[in-house]
N, C-alpha and C positions, 0 to 999 in steps of 0.2 A: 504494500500500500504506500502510495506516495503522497509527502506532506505538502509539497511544491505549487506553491499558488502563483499564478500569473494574471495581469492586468492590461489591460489595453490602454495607453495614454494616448491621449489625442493629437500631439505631436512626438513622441517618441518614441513611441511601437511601442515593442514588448516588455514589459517591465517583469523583476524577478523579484518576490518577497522572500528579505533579509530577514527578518522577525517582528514579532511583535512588540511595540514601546509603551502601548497604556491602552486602557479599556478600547476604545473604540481611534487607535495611530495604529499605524504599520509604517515600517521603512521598508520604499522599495528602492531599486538598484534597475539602470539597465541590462537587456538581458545579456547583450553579448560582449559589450566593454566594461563592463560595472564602474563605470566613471563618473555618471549620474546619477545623484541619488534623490528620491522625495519620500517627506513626509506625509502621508496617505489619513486623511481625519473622514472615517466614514461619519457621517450627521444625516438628520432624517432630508435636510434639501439635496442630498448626494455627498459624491465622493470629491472633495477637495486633494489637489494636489499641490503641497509646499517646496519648490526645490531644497535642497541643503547642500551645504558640501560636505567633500570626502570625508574632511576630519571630523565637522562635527555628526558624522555620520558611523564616525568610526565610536565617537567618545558615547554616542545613541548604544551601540553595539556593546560597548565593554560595560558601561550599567547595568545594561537586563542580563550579560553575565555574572556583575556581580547580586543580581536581585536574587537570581535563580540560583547560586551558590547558597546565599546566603538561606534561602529558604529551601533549599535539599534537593531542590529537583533537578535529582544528580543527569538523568535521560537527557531533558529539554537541554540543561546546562552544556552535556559533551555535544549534543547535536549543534548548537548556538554556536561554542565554540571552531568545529571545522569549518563552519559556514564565515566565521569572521576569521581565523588563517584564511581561506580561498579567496575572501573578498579582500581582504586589507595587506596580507603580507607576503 
């Protein structure tokens, strides 16, 4: 079963979801360079998309690692983790 969600931007094609940042944010990534990144706020008038950059895209990344450590969920943590080695280093 795959966890792998993908979104259609209206000027950037395909986008790739990085993880999840708060109840209702996701960071996505483009799909083939992962050089762009947005802040994705689903709300009930639709889907907002926030550009960001790399770093603070990366510093998004290493939080919900440390959330997810801290709260045990050791699974989501290792998955989070190779996902940001592939995207960032």
């Amino acid at each position: 079963m795959s966890t792998e969600t993908y979104l259609n931007h209206p000027n950037f094609g395909l986008l790739f979801r990085v993880c999840q940042v708060e109840d209702s944010q996701e960071l996505f990534t483009t799909l083939y360079a992962q050089r762009l990144f947005f802040l994705v706020t689903n709300s009930p008038t639709g889907l907002k998309f926030e550009p960001i950059s790399r770093s603070d895209a990366r510093l998004m990344v290493e939080i919900r690692l440390r959330t997810l450590r801290r709260s045990g969920k050791t699974q989501d943590y290792e998955q989070l983790q190779i996902i940001h080695q592939r995207t960032f280093q």
